[in-house]
VOPAGU-2260 file (C-alpha; in pm, 1 decimal, decimal comma):
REM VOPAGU-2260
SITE   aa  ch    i         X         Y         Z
SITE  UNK   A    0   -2915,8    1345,5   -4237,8
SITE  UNK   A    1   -3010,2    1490,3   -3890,5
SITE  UNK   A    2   -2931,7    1161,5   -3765,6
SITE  UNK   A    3   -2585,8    1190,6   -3836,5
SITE  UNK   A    4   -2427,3    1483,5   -3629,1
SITE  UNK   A    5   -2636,2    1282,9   -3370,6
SITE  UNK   A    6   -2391,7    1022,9   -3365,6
SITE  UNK   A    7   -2090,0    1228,4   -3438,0
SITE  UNK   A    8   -2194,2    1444,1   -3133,1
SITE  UNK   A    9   -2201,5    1123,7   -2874,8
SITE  UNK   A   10   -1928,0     926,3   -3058,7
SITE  UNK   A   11   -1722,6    1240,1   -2927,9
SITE  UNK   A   12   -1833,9    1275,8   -2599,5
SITE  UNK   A   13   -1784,5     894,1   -2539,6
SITE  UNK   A   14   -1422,6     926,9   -2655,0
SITE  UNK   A   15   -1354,3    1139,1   -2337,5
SITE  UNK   A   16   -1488,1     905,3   -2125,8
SITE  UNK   A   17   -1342,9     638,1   -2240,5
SITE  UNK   A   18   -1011,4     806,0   -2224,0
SITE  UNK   A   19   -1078,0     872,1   -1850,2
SITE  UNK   A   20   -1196,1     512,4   -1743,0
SITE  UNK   A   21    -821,4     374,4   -1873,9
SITE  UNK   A   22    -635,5     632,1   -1678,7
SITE  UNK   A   23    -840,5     523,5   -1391,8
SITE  UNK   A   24    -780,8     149,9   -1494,6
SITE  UNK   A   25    -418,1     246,9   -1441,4
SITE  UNK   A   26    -392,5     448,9   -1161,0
SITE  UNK   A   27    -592,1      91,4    -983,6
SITE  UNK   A   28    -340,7     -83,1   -1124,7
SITE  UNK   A   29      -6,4      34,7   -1043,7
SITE  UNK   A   30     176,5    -127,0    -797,0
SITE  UNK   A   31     230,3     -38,3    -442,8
SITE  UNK   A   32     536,7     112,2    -303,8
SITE  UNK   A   33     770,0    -149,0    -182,3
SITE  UNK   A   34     920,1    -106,9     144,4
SITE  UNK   A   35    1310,7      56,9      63,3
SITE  UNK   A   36    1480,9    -184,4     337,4
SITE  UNK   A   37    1491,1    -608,2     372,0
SITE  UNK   A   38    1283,8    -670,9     723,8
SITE  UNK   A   39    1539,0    -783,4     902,5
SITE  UNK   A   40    1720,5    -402,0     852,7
SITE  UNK   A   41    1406,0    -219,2     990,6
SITE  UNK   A   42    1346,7    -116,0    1242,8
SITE  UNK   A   43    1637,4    -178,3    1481,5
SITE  UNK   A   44    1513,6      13,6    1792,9
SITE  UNK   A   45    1197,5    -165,2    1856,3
SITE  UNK   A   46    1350,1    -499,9    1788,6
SITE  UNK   A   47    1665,9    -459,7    2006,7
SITE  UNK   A   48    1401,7    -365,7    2301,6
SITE  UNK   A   49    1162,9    -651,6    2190,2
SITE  UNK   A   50    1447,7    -938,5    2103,5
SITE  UNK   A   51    1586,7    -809,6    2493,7
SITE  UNK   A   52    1238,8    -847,7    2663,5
SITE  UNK   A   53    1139,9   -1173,1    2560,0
SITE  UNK   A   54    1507,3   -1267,1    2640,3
SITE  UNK   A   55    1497,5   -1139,8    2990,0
SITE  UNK   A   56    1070,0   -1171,7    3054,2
SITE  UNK   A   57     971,3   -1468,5    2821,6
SITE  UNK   A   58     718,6   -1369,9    2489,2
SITE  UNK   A   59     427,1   -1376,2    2710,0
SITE  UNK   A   60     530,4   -1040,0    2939,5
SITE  UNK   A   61     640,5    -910,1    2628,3
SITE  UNK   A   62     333,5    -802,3    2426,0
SITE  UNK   A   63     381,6    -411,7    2413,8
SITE  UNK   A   64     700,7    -438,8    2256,7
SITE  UNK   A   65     602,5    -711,8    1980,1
SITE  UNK   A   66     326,8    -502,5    1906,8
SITE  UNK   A   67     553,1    -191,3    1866,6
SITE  UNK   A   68     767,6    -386,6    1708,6
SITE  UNK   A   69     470,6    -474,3    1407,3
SITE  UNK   A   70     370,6    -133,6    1442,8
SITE  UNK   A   71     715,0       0,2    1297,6
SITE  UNK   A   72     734,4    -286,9    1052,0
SITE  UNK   A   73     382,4    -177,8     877,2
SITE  UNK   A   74     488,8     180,9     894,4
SITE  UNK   A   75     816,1      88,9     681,8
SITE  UNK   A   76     577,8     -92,1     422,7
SITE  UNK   A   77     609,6    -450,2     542,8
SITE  UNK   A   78     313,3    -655,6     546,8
SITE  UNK   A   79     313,0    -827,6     897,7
């Protein structure tokens, strides 16, 4: 018989821990936000000033604004 609380005792304390592992399983699994807006809708600034660059400069003299342009587009949730 002094066996027996034994297991009781670590039955018990395993529950807990088991208990935390599948909220952690599901916390890893939730999805990420998505981003709120279709990528053509974001960020109009920096793609008005990039669209007009390579217009005007060619996409060559034009790499700040692309850049910025990705920048804002990773910042709204896109994955570019």
């Amino acid at each position: 018989m002094g066996g027996f609380p034994l297991e009781n005792e670590s039955s018990a304390l395993a529950l807990p821990g088991s208990q935390q592992n599948q909220v952690s399983a599901v916390k890893a699994t939730a999805p990420e936000s998505k981003p709120k807006k279709k990528i053509c809708c974001a960020c109009p600034e920096t793609k008005k000033l990039r669209d007009e660059c390579i217009v005007q400069h060619g996409e060559d003299a034009c790499k700040k604004w692309i850049e910025a342009h990705l920048t804002c587009l990773r910042a709204e949730g896109f994955k570019v």
